[in-house]
C-alpha positions as CSV (number, residue, x, y, z in Angstrom):
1,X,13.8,-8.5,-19.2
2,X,11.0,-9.6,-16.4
3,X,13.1,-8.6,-13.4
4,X,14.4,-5.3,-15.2
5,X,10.9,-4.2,-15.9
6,X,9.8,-5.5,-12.4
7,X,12.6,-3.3,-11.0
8,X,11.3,-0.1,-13.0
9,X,7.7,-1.1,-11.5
10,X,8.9,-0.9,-8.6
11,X,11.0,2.2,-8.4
12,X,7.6,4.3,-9.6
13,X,5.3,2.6,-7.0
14,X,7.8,4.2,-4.2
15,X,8.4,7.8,-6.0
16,X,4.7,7.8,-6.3
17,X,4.0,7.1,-2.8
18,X,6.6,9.5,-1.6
19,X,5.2,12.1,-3.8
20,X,1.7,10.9,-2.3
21,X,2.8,11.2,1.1
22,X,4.5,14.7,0.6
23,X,1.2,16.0,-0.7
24,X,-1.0,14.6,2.7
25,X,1.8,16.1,5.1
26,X,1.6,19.6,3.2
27,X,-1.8,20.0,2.0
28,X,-3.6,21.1,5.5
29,X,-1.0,23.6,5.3
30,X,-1.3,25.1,2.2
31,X,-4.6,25.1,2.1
32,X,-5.1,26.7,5.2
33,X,-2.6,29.5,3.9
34,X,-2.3,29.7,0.2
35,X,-5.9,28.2,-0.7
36,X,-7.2,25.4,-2.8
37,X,-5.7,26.5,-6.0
38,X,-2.2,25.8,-4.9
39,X,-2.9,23.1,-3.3
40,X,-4.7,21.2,-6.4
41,X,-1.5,23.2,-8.3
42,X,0.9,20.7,-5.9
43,X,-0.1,17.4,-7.2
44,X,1.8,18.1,-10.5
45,X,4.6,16.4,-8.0
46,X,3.8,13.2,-8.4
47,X,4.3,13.1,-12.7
48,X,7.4,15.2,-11.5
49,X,8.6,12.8,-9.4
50,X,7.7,9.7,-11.5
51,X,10.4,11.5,-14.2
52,X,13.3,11.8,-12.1
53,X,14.7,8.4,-13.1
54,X,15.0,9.5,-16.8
55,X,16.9,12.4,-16.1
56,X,20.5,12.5,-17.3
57,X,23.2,11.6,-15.0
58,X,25.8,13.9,-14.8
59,X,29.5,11.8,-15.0
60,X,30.6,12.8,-11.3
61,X,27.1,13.1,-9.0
62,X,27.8,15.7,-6.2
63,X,25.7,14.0,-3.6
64,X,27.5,10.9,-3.9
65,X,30.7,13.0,-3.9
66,X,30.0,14.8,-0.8
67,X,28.5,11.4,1.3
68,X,31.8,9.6,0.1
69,X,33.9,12.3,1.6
70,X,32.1,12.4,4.7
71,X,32.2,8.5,4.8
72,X,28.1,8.4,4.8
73,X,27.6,7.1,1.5
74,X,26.3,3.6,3.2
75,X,23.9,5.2,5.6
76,X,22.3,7.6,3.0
77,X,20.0,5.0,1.2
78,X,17.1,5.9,-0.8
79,X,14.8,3.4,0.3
80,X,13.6,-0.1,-2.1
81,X,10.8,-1.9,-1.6
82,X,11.8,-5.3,-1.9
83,X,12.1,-7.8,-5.2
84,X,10.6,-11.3,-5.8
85,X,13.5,-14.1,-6.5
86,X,14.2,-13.9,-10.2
87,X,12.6,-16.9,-10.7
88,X,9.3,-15.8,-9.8
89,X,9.6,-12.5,-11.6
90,X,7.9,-13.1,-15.1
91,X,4.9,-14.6,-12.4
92,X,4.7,-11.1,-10.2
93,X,4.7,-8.9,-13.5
94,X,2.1,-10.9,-15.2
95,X,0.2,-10.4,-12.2
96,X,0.7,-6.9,-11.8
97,X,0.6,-6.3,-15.6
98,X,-2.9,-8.4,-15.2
99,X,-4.4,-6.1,-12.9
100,X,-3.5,-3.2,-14.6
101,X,-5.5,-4.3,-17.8
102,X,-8.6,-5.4,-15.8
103,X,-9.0,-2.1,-14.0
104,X,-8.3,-0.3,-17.3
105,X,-10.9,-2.4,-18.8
106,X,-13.4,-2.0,-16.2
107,X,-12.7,2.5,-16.7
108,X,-13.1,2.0,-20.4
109,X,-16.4,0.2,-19.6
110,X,-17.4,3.3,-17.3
111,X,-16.4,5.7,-19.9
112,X,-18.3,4.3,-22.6
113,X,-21.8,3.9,-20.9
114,X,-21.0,7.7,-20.1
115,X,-20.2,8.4,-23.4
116,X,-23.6,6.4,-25.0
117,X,-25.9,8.9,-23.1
118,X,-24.8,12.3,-25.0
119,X,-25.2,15.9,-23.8
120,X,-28.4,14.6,-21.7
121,X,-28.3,13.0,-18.5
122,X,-30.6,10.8,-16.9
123,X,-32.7,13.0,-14.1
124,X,-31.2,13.0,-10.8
125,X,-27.3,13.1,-12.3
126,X,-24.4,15.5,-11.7
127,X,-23.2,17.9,-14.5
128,X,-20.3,16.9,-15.9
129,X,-17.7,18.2,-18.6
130,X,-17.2,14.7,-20.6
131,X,-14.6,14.2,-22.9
132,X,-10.7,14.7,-23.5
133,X,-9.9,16.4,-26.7
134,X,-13.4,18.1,-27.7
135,X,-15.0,18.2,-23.9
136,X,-18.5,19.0,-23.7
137,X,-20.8,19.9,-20.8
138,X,-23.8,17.0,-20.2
139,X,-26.3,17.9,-18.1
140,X,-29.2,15.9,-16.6
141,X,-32.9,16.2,-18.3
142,X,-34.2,17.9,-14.9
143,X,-31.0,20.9,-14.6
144,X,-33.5,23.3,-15.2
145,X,-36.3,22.6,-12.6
146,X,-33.4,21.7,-10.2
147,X,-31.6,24.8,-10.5
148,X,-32.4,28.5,-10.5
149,X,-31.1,30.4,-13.5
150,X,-28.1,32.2,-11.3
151,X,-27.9,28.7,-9.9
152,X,-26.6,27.3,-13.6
153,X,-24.8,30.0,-14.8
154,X,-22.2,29.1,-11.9
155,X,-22.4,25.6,-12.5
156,X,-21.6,26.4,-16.0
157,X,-18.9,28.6,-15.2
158,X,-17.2,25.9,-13.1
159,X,-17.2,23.5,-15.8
160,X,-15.7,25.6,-18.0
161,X,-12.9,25.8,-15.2
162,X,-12.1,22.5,-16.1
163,X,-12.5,23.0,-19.5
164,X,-9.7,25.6,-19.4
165,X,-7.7,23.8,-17.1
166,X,-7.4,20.4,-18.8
167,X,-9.0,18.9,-15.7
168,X,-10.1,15.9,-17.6
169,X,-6.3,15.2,-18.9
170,X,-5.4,15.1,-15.2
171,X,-8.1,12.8,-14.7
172,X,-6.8,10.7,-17.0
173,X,-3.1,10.6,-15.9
174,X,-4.9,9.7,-12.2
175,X,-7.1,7.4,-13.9
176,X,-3.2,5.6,-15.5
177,X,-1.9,5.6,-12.2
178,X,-4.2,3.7,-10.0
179,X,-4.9,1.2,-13.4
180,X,-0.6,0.7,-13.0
181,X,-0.6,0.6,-9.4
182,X,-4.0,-1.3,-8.8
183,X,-2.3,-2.8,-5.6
184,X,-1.3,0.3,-3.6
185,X,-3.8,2.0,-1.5
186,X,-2.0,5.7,-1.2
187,X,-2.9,5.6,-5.7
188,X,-6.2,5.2,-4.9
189,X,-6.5,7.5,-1.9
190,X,-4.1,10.3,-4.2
191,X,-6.9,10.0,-7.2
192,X,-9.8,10.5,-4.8
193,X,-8.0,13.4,-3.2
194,X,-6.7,14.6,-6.6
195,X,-10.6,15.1,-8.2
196,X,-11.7,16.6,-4.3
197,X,-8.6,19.2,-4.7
198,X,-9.6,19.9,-8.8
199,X,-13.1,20.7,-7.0
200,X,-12.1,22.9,-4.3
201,X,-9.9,24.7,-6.4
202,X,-12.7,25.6,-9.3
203,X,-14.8,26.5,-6.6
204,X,-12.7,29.5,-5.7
205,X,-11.8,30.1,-9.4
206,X,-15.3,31.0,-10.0
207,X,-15.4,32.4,-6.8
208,X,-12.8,34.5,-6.8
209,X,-14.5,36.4,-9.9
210,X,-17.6,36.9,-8.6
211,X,-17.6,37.4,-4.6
212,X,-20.7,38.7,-4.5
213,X,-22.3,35.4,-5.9
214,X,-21.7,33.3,-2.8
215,X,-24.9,32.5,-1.3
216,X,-26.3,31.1,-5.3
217,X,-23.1,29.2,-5.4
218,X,-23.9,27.8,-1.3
219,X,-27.3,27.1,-2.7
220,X,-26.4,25.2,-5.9
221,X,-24.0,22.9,-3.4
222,X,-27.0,22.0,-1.4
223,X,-29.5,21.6,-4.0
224,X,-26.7,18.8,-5.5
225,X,-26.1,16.9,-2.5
226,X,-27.9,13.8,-3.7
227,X,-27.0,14.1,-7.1
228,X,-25.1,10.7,-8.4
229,X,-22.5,10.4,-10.9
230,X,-21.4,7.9,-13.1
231,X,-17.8,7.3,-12.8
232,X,-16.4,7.5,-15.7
233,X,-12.7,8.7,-15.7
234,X,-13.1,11.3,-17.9
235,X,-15.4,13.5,-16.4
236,X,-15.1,16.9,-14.2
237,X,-18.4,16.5,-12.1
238,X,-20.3,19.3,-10.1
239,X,-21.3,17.0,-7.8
240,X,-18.9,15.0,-6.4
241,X,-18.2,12.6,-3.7
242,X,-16.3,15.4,-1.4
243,X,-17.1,16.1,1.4
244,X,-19.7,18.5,0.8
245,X,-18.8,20.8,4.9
246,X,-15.9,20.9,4.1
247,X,-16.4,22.4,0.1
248,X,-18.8,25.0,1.4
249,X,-16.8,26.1,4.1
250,X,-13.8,26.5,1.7
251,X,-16.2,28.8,-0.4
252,X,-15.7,31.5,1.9
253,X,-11.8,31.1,1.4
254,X,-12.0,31.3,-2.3
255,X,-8.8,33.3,-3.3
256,X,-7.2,33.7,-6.0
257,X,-3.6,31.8,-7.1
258,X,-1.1,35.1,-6.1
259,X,2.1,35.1,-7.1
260,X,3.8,34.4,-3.8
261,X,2.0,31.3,-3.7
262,X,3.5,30.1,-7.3
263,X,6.7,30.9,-6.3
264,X,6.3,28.8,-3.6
265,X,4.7,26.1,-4.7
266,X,7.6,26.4,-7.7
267,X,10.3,26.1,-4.9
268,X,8.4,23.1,-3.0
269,X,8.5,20.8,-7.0
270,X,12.3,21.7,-7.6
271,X,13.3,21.1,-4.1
272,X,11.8,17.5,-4.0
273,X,12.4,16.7,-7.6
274,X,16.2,17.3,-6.8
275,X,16.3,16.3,-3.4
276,X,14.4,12.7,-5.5
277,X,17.0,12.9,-8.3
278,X,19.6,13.1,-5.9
279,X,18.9,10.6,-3.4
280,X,18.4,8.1,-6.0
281,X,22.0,8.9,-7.3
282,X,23.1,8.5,-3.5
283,X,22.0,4.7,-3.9
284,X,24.6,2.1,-5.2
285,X,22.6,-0.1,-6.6
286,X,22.9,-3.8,-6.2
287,X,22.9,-4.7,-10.1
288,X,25.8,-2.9,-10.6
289,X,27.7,-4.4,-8.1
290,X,30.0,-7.5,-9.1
291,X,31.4,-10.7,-7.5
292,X,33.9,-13.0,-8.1
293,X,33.4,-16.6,-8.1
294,X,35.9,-19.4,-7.6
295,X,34.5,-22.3,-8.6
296,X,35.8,-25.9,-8.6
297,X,33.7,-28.3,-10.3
298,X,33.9,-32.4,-10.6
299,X,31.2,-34.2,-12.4
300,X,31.3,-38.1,-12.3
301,X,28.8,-40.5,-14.2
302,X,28.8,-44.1,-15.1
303,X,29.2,-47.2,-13.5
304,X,32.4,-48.8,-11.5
305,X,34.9,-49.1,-14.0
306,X,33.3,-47.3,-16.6
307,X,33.3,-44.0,-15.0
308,X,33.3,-40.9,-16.5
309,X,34.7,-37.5,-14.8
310,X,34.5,-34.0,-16.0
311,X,36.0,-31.4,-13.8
312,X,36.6,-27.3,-13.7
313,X,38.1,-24.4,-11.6
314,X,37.1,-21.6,-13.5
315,X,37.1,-18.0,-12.0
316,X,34.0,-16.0,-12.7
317,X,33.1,-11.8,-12.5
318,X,29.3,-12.0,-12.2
319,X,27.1,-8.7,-11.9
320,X,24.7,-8.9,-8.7
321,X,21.4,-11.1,-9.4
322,X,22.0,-11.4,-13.0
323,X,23.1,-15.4,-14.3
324,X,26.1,-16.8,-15.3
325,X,26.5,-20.3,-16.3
326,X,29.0,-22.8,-16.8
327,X,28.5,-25.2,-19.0
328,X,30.4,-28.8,-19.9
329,X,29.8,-30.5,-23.4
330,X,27.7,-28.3,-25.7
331,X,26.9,-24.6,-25.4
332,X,23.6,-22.8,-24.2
333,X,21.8,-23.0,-27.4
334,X,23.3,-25.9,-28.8
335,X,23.2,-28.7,-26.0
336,X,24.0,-32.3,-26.3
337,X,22.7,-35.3,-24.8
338,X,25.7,-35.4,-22.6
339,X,25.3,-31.4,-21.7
340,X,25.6,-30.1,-18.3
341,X,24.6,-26.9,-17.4
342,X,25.1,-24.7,-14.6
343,X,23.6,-21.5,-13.8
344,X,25.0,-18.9,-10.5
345,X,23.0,-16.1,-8.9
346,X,24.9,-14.3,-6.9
347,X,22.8,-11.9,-4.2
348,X,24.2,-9.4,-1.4
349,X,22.0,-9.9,2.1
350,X,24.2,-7.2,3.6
351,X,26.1,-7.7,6.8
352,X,28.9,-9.6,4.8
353,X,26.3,-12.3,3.8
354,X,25.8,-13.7,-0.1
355,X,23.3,-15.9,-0.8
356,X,24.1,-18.3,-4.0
357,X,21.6,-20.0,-6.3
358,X,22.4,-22.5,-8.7
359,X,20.2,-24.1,-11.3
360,X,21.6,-28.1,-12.8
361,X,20.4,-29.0,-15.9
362,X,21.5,-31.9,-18.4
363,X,20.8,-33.1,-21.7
364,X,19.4,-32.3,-24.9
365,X,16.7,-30.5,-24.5
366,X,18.3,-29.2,-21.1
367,X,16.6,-30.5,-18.6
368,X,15.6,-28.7,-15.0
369,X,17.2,-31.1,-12.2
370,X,18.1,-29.0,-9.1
371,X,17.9,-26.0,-8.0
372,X,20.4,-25.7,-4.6
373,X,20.4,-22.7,-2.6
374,X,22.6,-21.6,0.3
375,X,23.9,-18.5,2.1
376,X,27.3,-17.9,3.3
377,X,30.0,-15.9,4.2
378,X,31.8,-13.0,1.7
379,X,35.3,-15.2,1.2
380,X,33.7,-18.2,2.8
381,X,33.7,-21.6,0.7
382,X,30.3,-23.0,0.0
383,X,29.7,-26.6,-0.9
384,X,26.9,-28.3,-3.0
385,X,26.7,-32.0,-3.3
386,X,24.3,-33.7,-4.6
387,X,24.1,-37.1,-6.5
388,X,22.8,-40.7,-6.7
389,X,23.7,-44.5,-6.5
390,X,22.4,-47.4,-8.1
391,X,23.4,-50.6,-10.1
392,X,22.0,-49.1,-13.7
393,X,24.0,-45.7,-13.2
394,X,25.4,-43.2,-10.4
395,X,26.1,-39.7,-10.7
396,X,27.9,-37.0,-8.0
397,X,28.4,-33.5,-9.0
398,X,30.3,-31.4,-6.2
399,X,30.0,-27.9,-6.6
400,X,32.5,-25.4,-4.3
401,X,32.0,-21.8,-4.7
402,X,33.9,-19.5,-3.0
403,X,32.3,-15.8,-3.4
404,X,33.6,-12.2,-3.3
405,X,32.3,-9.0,-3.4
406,X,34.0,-6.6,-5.5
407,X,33.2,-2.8,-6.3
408,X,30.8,-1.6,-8.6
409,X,31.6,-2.4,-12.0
410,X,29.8,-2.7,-16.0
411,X,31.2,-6.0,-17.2
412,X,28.3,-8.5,-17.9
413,X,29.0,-12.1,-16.9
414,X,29.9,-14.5,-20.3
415,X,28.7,-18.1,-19.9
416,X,31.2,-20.5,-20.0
417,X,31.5,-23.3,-21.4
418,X,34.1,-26.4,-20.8
């Protein structure tokens, strides 16, 4: 369950940092030529992109078809960012998992000593539309001396912007993001850039319905150039931490969001969510890949002349990294003193190479006693002795595995039991 949830972990950090990525290429681009709207308009990739995996799979997928016909289906990889060993999986996720709950903790903290002030700021803060279901405006104690009267009305108008845009509920998926990817520094870059974009784009909202109100909106920029903010997640500020040459120089770009540009924008989504979709359907994936194992097993314990042997040559069909175990008097949840269990991995390395790990245990309560691990050859015998001799008791157990790959298949390995 660990290693499958690990795996899904996984998966999202590299959608969303290919969706991150996309966005950085693109964005001095379409900001130069469609304007800040569509721009802030193109981050609804990265949600997109994060979906693709829960899309239904169609029975026959046409990439795969076309990259099998043309013999390319082993050089057309989506890419993976690499896996801990199973055994430390359970260890990574509770890390990951823990940082996720300490940077959600530390946002909730930031949210609530927002939320404890009210409508009224302390003097010296930026407006801010607070809130998620029932938003409402705050503004510092000192707005009025601060601002001229054409001064507010804009800033007003821009909050209700994001009122009618759901900025905060974007804020909020951001805010889910960096808490679940805590490590990665493209989230935290994407967020920042995410509420600079939502900024630049309201600006030429407002803009774009009064063009005549320009030099009051320039004015109310400058006049909040020192003004702090408090951080909390949930909040569409006025002031913010952009780049504050850059916002006013956009204000004389403020367009609005013309048709032209959604249908681009709506082409650019739906070209990378099925270009996504279908590169992740051009991957075989490893799991569902199987091997056969030939295994021949002898077991000897006791003293001379009072020796006892237990031996095997079972065949096994194992899925990729997932266990199979052999085991000789008992059975997995009901062990005996005189149990001995053995657990396979089985892991592709690629250029013909498998690596095998095996776990010995024995008794009742089974008992950790080994854990061998060696690579070798697809078809190649592997051999793993191990033992001891001494006057109150010896043991040997010799272990030959010979491993092959087979194609991809659904069969889950059975433990055995001898």
């Amino acid at each position: 369950m660990s290693e499958r949830l690990l795996a899904v972990l996984l998966q999202q950090a590299l959608l969303m940092s290919a969706g991150v990525l996309l966005i950085a290429v693109l964005r001095p681009l379409l900001l130069k030529r469609l304007g800040a709207g569509s721009v802030y308009a193109t981050w609804m990739l990265v949600p997109v992109l994060l979906l693709t995996p829960l899309l239904p799979r169609p029975a026959q997928e046409p990439l795969r078809v076309v990259l099998q016909t043309t013999g390319t289906l082993e050089t057309v990889r989506a890419p993976v960012l690499p896996a801990p060993p199973p055994d430390q999986a359970v260890i990574w996720l509770a890390l990951w998992l823990g940082g996720t709950v300490l940077v959600l903790l530390y946002q909730t903290r930031r949210q609530q000593r927002l939320a404890r002030l009210g409508g009224r700021l302390p003097a010296g803060s930026s407006p801010a539309l607070v809130g998620l279901f029932k938003p409402r405006v705050a503004l510092p104690i000192d707005f009025d001396e601060r601002f001229s009267p054409a001064e507010r009305e804009l800033i007003l108008a821009h909050e209700q912007v994001h009122r009618d845009r759901l900025d905060n509920l974007w804020n909020l998926l951001a805010c889910t993001l960096t808490a679940l990817h805590w490590w990665n520094p493209l989230a935290w870059w994407g967020a920042r850039r995410l509420r600079a974009d939502q900024e630049l784009a309201c600006d030429a909202a407002v803009l774009s319905n009064r063009p005549g109100a320009l030099a009051d909106y320039t004015r109310a920029l400058l006049a909040a150039h020192d003004l702090r903010h408090l951080g909390a997640p949930l909040a569409s500020r006025w002031g913010t931490t952009h780049p504050l040459v850059e916002r006013i120089a956009m204000l004389s770009h403020a367009r609005r969001f013309p048709g032209f540009s959604r249908a681009f924008l709506g082409f650019t989504l739906v070209a990378a969510t099925v270009f996504s979709y279908a590169l992740q359907a051009a991957e075989p994936l490893k799991e569902e890949r199987q091997a056969e194992l030939k295994l021949d097993i002898s077991y000897r314990t006791g003293k001379d002349g009072e020796r006892t042997t237990l031996s095997s040559q079972p065949t096994l069909h194992v899925r990729l990294s997932q266990r199979a175990t052999v085991m000789f008097n008992g059975t997995p949840d009901k062990p005996t003193p005189e149990s001995l269990s053995i657990v396979l991995i089985a892991r592709d390395l690629g250029d013909d190479r498998i690596e095998l790990q095996a776990e010995v245990s024995k008794g009742n309560p089974l008992t950790l006693i080994s854990r061998p691990r060696l690579i070798t050859r697809n078809g190649v015998k592997a051999l793993i002795e191990q033992g001891r001799d001494d006057p109150v008791a010896s043991e040997h157990l010799s272990l030959a595995i010979t491993p092959t790959l087979l194609g991809g298949g659904h069969a889950a390995a059975q433990p055995g039991t001898l």
